[in-house]
N, C-alpha and C positions, 0 to 999 in steps of 0.2 A: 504494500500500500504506500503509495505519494501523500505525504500532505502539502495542501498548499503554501503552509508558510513555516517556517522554525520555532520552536519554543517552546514554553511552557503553557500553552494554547494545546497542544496534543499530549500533553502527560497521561489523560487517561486512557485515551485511546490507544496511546504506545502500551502502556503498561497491561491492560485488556489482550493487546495482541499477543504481547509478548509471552503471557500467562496461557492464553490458548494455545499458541506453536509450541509451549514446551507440553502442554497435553498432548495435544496430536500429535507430536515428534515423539514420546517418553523420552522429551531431553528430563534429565533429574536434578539441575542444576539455574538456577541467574545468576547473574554477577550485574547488580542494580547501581550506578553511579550514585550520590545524594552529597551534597554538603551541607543540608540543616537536618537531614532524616524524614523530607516531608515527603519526596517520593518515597525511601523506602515501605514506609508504614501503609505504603496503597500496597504493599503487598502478603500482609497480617494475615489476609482469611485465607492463603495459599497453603495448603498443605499437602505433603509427599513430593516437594520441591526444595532446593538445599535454596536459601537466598541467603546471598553472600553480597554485605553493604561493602562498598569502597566510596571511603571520603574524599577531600581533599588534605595534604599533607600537614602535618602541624608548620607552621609559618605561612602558607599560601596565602591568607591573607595578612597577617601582623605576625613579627617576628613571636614566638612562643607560643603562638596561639592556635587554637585548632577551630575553626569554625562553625563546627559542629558540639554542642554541650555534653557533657557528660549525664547529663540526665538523659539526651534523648540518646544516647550509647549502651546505655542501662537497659533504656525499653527495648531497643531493637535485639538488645542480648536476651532480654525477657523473653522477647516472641519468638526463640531459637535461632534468628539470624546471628551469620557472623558478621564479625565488623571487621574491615581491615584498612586500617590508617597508614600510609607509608611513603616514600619518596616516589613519583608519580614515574613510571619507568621511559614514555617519551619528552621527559625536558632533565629533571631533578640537578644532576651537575653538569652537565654540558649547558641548561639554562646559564647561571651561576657565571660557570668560563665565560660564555657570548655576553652576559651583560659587562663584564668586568674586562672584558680586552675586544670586543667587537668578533664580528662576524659570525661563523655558521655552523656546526657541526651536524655529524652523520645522521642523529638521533633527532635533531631539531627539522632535517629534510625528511628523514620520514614523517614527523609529525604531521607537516606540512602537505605532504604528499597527499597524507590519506584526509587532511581537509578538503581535497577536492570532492569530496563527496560528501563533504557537510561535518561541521563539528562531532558531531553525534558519533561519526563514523570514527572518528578518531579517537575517541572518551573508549568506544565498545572495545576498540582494538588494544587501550592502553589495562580497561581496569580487568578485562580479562588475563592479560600477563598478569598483572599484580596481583589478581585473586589465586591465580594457578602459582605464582613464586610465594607466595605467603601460603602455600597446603590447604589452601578452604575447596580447593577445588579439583577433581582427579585429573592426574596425565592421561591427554590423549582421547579425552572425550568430549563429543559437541558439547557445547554449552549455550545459554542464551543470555549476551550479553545488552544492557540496555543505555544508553546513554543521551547527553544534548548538550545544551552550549546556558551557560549562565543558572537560569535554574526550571527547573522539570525536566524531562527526559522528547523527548522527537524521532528516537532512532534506537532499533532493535536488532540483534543481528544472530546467527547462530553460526557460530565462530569456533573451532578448534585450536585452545591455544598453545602456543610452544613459550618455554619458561623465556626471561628478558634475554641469556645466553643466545639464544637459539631465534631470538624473535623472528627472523624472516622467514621461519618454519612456520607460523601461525597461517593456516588458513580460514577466512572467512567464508563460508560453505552456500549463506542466505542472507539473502537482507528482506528482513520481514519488513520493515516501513522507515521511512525515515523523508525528510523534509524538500521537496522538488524543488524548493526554490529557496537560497539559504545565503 
């Protein structure tokens, strides 16, 4: 599915899809983007699904700070998700280098790359590594990754990923929906 425009305008409709394709698929797995936990929690009445939150890193926005509160970390652990907070695997320190000496590195062009298809596409691609390198999620099986740009979700994908080593092993298998015009 297209939508017509990006944003947190389709969150429920992303996350609806996304929640069917892993029925219909017996994918057993999400990997849900959120940095306050308000997408996550659209996914509470899910069950015999693993949902696996990834936030934003602690500093992404102020230095020490995590974005997301520990209360709504508690709840998402309440409702059996995992949570996983960590260094974001397409920017983290080659960001860092590039702001502090200029120019470009390997990791920033793929970033980039897989923008051409819409932020979303590049969220699904990054927090699926980092749920698979953090153990929330098994080697070598589809998954159903969800992601978007600022905040809600627009883009879902069902994605087999290979750990941040190996990244350009990760194949993207589907794109259930994600924003036509971004």
């Amino acid at each position: 599915m297209y939508f017509n425009e990006k944003g947190k305008i389709n969150t429920k409709k992303c996350v609806e899809l996304a929640i069917k394709a892993a029925k219909d698929r017996n994918i057993k797995h999400i990997v849900v983007a959120t940095s306050s936990g308000n997408t996550a929690k659209l996914f509470k009445d899910v069950k015999d699904i693993n949902i696996v939150c990834v936030t934003h890193a602690y500093g992404f926005g102020n230095p020490g700070e995590n974005e997301i509160s520990a209360e709504t970390i508690d709840e998402l652990k309440s409702a059996g998700f995992k949570v996983v907070t960590t260094t974001h695997v397409l920017s983290g320190a080659e960001r860092g280098i590039s702001r502090k000496f200029g120019g470009v590195n390997p990791v920033e062009i793929m970033a980039h790359t897989l923008r051409m298809f819409g932020q979303g596409t590049k969220v699904c691609v990054e927090i699926a590594v980092m749920a698979l390198d953090s153990g929330c999620i098994p080697y070598g099986e589809e998954i159903i990754a969800v992601g978007g740009s600022a905040e809600g979700v627009d883009t879902a994908v069902v994605i087999r990923p290979a750990h941040a080593n190996n990244i350009l092993d990760t194949k993207v298998n589907e794109i259930i929906c994600k924003p036509r015009n971004f």
